[in-house]
mmCIF file of the N, C-alpha and C atoms, coordinates in Angstrom:
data_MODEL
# 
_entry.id   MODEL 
# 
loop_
_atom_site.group_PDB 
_atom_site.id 
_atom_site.type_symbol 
_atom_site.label_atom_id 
_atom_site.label_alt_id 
_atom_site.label_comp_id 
_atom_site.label_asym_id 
_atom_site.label_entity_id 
_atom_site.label_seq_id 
_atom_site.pdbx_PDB_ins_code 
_atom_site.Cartn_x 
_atom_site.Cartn_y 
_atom_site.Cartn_z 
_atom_site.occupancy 
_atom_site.B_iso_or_equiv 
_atom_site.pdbx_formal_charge 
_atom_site.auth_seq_id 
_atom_site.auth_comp_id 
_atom_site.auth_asym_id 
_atom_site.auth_atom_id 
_atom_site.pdbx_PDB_model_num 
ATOM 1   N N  . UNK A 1 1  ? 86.870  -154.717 30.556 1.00 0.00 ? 1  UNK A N  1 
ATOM 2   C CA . UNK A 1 1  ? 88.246  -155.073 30.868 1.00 0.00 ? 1  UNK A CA 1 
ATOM 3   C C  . UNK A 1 1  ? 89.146  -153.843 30.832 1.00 0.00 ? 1  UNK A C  1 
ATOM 4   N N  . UNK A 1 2  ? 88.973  -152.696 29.718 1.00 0.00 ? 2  UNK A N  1 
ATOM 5   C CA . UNK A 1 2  ? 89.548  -151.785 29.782 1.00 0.00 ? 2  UNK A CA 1 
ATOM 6   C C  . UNK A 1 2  ? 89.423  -150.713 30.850 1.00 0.00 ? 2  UNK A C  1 
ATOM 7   N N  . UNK A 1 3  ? 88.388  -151.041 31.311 1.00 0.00 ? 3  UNK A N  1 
ATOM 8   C CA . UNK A 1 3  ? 88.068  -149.836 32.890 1.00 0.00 ? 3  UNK A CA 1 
ATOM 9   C C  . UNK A 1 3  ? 88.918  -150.545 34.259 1.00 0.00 ? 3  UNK A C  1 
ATOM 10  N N  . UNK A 1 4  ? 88.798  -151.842 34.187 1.00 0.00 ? 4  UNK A N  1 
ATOM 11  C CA . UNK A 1 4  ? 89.522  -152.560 35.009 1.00 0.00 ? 4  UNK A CA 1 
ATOM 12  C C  . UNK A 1 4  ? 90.981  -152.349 35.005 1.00 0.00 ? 4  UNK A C  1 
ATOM 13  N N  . UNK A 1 5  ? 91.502  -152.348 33.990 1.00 0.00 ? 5  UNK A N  1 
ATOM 14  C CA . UNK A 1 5  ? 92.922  -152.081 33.546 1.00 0.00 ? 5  UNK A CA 1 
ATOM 15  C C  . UNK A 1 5  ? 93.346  -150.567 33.677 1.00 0.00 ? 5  UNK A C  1 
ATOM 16  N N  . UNK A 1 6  ? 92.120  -149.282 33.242 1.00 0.00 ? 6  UNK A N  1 
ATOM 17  C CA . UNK A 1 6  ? 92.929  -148.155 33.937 1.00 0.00 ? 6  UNK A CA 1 
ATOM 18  C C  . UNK A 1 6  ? 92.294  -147.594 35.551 1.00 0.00 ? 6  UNK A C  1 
ATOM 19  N N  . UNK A 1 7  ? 91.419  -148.717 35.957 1.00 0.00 ? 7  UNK A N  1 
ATOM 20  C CA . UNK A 1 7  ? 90.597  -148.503 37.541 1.00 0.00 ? 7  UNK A CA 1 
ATOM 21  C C  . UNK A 1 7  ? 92.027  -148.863 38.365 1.00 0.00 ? 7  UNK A C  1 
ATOM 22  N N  . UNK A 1 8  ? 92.862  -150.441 37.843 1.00 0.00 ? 8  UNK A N  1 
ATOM 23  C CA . UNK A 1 8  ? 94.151  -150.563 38.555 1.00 0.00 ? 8  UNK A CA 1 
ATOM 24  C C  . UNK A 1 8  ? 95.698  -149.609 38.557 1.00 0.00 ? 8  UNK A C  1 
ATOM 25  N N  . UNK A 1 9  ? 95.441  -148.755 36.995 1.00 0.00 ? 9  UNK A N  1 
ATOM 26  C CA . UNK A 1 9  ? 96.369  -148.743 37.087 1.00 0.00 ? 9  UNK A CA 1 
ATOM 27  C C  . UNK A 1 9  ? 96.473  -146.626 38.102 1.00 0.00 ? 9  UNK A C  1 
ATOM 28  N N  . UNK A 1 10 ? 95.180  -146.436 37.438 1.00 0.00 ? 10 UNK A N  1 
ATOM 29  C CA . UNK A 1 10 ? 94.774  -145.093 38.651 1.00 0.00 ? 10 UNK A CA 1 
ATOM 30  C C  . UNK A 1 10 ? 95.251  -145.446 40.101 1.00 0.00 ? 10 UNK A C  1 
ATOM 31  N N  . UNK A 1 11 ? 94.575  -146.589 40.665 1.00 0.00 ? 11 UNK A N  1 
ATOM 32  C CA . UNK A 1 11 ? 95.208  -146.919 41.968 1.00 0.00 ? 11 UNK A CA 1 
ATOM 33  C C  . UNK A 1 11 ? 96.456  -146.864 42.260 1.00 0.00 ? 11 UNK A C  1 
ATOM 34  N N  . UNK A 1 12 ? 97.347  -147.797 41.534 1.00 0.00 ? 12 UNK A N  1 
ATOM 35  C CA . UNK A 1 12 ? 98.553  -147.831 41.877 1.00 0.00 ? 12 UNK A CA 1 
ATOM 36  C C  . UNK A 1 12 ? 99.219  -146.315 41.656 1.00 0.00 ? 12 UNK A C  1 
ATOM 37  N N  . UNK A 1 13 ? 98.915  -145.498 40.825 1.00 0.00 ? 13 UNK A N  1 
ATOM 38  C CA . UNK A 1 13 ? 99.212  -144.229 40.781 1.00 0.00 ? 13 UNK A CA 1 
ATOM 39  C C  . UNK A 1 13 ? 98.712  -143.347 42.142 1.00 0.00 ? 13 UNK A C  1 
ATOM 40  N N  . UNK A 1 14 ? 97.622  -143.626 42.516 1.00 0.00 ? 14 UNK A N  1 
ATOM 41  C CA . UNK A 1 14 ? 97.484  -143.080 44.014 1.00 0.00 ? 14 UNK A CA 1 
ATOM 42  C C  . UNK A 1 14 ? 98.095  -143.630 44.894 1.00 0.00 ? 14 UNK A C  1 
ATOM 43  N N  . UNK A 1 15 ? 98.474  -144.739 45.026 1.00 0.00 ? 15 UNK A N  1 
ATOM 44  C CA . UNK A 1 15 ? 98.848  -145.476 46.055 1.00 0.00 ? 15 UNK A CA 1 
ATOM 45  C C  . UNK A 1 15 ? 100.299 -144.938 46.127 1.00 0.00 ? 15 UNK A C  1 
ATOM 46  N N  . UNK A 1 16 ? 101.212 -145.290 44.847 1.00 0.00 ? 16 UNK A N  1 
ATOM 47  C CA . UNK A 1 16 ? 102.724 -145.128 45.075 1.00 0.00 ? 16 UNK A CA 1 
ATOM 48  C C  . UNK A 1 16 ? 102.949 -143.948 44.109 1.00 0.00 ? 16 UNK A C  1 
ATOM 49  N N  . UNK A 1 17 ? 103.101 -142.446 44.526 1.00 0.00 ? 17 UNK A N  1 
ATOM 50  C CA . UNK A 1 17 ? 103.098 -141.712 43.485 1.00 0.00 ? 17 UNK A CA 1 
ATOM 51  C C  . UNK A 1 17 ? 104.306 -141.409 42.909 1.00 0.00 ? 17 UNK A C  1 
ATOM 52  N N  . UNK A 1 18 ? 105.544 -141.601 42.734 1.00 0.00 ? 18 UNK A N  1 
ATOM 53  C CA . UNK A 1 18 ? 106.921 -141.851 42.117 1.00 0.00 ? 18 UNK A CA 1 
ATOM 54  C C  . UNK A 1 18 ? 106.288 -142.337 40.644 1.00 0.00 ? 18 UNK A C  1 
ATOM 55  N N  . UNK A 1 19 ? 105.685 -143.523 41.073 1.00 0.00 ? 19 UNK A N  1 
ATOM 56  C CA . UNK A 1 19 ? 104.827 -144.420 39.437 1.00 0.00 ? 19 UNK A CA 1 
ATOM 57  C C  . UNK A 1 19 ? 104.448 -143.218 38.842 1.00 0.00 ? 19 UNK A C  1 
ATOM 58  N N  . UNK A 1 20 ? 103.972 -142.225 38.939 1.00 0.00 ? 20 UNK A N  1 
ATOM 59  C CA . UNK A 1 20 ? 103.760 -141.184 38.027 1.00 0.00 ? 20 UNK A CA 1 
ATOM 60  C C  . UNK A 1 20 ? 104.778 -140.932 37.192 1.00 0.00 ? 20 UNK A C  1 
ATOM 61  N N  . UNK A 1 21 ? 105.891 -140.450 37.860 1.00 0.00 ? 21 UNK A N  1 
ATOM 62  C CA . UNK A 1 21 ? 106.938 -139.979 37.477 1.00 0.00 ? 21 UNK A CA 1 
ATOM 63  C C  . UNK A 1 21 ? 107.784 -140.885 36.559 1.00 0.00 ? 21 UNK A C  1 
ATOM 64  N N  . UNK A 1 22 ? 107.471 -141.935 37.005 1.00 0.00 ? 22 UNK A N  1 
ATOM 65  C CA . UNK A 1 22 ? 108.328 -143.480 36.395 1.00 0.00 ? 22 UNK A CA 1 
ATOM 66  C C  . UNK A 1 22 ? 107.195 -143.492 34.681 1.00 0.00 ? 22 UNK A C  1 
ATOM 67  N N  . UNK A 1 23 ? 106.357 -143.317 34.784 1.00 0.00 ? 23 UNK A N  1 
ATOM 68  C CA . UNK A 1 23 ? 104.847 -143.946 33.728 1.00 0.00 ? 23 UNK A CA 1 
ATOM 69  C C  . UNK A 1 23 ? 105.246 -142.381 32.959 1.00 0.00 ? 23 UNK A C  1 
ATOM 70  N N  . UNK A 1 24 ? 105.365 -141.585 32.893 1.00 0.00 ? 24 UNK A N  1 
ATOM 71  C CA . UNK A 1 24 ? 105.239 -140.498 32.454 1.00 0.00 ? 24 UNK A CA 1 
ATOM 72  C C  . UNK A 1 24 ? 107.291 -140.535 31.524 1.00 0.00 ? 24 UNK A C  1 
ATOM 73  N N  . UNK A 1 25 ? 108.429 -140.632 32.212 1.00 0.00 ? 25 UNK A N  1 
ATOM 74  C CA . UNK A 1 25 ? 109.244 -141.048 31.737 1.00 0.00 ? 25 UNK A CA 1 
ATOM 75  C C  . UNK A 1 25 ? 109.369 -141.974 30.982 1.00 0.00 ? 25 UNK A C  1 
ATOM 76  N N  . UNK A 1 26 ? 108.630 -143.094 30.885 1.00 0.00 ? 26 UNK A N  1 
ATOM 77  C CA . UNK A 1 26 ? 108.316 -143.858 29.909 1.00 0.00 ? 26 UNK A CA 1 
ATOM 78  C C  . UNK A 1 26 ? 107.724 -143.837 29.159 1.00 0.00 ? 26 UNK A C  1 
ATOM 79  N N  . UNK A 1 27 ? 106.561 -142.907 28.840 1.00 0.00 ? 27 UNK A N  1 
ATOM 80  C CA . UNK A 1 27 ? 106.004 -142.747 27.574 1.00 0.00 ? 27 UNK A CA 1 
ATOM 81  C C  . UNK A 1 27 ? 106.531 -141.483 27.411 1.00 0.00 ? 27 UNK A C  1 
ATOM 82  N N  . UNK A 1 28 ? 108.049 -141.075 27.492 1.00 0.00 ? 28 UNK A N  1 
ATOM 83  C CA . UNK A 1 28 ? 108.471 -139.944 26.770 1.00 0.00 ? 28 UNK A CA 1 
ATOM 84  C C  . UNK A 1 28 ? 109.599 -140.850 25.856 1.00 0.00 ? 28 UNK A C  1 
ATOM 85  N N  . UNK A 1 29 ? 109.674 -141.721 26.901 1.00 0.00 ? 29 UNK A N  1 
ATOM 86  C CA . UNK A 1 29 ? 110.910 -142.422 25.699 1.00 0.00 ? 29 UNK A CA 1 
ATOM 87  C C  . UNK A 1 29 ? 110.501 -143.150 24.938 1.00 0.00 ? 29 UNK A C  1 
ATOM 88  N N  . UNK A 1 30 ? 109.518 -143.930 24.936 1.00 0.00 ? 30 UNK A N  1 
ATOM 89  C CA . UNK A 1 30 ? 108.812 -144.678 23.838 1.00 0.00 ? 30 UNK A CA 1 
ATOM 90  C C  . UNK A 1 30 ? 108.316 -143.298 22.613 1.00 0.00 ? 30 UNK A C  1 
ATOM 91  N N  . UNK A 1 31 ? 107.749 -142.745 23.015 1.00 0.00 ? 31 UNK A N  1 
ATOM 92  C CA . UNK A 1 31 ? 107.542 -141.444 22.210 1.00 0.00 ? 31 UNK A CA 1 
ATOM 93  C C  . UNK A 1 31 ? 108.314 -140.989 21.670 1.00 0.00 ? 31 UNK A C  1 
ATOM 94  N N  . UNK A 1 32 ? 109.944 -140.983 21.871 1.00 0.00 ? 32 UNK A N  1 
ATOM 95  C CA . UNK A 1 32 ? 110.891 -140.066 21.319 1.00 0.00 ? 32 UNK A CA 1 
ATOM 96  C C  . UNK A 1 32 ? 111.513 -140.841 19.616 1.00 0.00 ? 32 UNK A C  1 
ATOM 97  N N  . UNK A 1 33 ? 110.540 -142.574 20.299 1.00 0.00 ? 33 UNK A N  1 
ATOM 98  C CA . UNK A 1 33 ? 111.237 -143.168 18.725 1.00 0.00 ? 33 UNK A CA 1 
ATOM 99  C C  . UNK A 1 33 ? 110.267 -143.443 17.744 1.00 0.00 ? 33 UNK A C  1 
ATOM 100 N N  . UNK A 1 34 ? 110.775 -142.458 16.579 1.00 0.00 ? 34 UNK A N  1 
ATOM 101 C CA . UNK A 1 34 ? 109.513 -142.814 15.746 1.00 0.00 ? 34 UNK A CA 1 
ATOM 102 C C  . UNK A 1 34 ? 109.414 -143.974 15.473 1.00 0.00 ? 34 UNK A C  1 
ATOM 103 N N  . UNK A 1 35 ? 110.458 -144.901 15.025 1.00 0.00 ? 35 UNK A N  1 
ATOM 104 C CA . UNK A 1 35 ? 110.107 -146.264 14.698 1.00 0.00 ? 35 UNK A CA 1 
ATOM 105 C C  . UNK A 1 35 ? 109.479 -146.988 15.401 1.00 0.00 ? 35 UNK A C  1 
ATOM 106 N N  . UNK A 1 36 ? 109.506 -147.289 16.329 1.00 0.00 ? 36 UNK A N  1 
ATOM 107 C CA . UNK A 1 36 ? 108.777 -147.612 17.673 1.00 0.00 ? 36 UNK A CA 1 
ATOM 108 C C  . UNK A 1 36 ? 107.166 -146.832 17.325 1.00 0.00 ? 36 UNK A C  1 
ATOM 109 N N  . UNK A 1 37 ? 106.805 -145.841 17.413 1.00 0.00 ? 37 UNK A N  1 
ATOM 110 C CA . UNK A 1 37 ? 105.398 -144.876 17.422 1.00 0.00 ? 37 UNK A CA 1 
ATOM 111 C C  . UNK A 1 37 ? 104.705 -145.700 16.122 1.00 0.00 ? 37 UNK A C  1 
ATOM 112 N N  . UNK A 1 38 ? 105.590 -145.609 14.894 1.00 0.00 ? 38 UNK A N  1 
ATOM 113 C CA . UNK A 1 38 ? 105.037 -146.209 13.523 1.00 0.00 ? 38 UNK A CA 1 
ATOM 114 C C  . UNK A 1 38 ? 104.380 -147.341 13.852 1.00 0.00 ? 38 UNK A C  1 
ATOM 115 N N  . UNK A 1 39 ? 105.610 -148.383 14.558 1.00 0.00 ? 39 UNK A N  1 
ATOM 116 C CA . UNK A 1 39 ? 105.310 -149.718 14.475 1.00 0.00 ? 39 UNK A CA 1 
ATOM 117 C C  . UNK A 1 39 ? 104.267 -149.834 15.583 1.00 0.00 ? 39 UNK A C  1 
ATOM 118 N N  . UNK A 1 40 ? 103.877 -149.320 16.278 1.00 0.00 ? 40 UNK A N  1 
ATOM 119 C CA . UNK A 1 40 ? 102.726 -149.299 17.159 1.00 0.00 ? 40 UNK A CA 1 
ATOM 120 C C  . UNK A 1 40 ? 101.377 -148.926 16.618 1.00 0.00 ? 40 UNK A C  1 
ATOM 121 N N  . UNK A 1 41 ? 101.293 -147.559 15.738 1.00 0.00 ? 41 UNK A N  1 
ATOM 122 C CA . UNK A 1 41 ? 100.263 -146.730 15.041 1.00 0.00 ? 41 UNK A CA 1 
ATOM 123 C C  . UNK A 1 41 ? 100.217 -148.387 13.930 1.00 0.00 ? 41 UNK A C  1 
ATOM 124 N N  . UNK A 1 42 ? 101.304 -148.906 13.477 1.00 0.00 ? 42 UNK A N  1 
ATOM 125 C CA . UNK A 1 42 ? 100.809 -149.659 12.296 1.00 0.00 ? 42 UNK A CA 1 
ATOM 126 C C  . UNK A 1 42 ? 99.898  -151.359 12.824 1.00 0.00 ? 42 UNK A C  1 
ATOM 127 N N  . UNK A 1 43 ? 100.335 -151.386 13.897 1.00 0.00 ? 43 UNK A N  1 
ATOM 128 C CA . UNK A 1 43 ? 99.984  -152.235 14.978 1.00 0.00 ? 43 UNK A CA 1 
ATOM 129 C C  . UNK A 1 43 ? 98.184  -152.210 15.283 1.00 0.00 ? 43 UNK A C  1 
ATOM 130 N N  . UNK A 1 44 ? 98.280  -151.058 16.116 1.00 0.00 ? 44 UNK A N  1 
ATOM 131 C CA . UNK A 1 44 ? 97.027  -150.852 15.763 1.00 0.00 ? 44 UNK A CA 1 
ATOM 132 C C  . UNK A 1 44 ? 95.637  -150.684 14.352 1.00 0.00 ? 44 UNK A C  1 
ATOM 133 N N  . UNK A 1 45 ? 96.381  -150.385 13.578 1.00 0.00 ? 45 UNK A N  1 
ATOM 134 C CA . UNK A 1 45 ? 95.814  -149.808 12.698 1.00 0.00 ? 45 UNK A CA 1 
ATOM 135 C C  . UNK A 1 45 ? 95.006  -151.197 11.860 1.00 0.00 ? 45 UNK A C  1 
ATOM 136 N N  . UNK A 1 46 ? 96.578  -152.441 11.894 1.00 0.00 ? 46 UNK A N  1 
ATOM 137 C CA . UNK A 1 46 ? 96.443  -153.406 10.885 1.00 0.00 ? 46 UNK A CA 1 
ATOM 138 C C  . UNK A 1 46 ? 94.426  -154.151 11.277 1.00 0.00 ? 46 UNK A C  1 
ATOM 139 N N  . UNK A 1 47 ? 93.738  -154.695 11.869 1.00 0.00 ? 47 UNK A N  1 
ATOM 140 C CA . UNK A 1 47 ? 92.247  -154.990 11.698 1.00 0.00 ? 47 UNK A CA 1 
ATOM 141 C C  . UNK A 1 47 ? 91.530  -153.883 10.820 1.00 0.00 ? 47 UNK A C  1 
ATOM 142 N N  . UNK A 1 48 ? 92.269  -153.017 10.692 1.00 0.00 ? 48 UNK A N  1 
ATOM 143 C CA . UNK A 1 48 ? 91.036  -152.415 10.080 1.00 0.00 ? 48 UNK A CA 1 
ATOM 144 C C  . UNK A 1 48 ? 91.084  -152.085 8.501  1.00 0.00 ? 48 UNK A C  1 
ATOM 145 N N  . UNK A 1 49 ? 92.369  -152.503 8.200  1.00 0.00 ? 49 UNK A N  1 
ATOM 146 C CA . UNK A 1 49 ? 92.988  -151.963 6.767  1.00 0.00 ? 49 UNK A CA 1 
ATOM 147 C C  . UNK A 1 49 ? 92.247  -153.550 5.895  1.00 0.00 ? 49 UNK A C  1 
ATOM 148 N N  . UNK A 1 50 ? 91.756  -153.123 4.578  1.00 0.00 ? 50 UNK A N  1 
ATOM 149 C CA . UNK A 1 50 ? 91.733  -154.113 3.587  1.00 0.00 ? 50 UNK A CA 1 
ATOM 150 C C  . UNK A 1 50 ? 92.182  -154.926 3.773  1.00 0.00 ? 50 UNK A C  1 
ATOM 151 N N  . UNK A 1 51 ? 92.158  -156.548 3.542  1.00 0.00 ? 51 UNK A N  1 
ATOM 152 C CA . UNK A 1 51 ? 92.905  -157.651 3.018  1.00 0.00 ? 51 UNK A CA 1 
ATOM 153 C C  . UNK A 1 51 ? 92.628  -157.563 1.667  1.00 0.00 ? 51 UNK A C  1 
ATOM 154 N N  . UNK A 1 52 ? 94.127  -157.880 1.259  1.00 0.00 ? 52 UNK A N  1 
ATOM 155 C CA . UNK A 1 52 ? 94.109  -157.701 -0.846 1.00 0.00 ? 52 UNK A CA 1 
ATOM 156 C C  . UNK A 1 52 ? 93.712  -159.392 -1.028 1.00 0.00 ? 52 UNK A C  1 
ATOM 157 N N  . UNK A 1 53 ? 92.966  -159.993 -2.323 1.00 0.00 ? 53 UNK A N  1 
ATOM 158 C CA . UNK A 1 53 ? 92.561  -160.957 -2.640 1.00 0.00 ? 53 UNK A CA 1 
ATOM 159 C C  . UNK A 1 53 ? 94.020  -161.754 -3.523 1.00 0.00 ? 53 UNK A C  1 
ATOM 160 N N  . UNK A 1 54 ? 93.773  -163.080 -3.683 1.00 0.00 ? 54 UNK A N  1 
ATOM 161 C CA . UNK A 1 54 ? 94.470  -163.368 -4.229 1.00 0.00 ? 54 UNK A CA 1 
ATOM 162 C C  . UNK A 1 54 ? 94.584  -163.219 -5.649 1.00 0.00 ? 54 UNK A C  1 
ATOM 163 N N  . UNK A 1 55 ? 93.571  -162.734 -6.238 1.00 0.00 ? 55 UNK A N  1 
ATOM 164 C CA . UNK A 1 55 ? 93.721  -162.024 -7.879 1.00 0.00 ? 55 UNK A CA 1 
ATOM 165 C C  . UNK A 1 55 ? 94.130  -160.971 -7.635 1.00 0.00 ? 55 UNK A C  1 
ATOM 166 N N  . UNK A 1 56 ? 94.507  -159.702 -7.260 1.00 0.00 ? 56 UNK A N  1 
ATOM 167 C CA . UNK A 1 56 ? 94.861  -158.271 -6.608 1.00 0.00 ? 56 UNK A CA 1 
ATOM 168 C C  . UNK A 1 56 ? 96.239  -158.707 -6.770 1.00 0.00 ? 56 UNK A C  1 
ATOM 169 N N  . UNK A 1 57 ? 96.798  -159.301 -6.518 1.00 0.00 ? 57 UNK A N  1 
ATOM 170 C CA . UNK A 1 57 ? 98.292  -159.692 -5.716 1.00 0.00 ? 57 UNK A CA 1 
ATOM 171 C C  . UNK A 1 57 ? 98.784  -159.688 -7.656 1.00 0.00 ? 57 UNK A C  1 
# 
């Protein structure tokens, strides 16, 4: 699914090339906020971190 998802999105980047310019401006501004970057990095991150038990707590 993930090859599918950047097989389409390569295309549309060949097809209409502005989308570069547009895709590239947008992950500068998402990038520029850390809170945003955190809450994404923490996003990802959360499957893999411990669950605490209910004696722990």
């Amino acid at each position: 699914m993930r090859w599918l998802l950047l097989g389409a999105l390569l295309g549309l980047l060949y097809v209409f090339p502005p989308v570069l310019a547009l895709t590239v401006a947008v992950c500068a501004v998402l990038l520029s906020k850390p809170v945003a970057v955190a809450f994404g990095l923490g996003l990802l991150a959360r499957p893999y971190l411990p669950s605490l038990r209910r004696s722990a707590r």
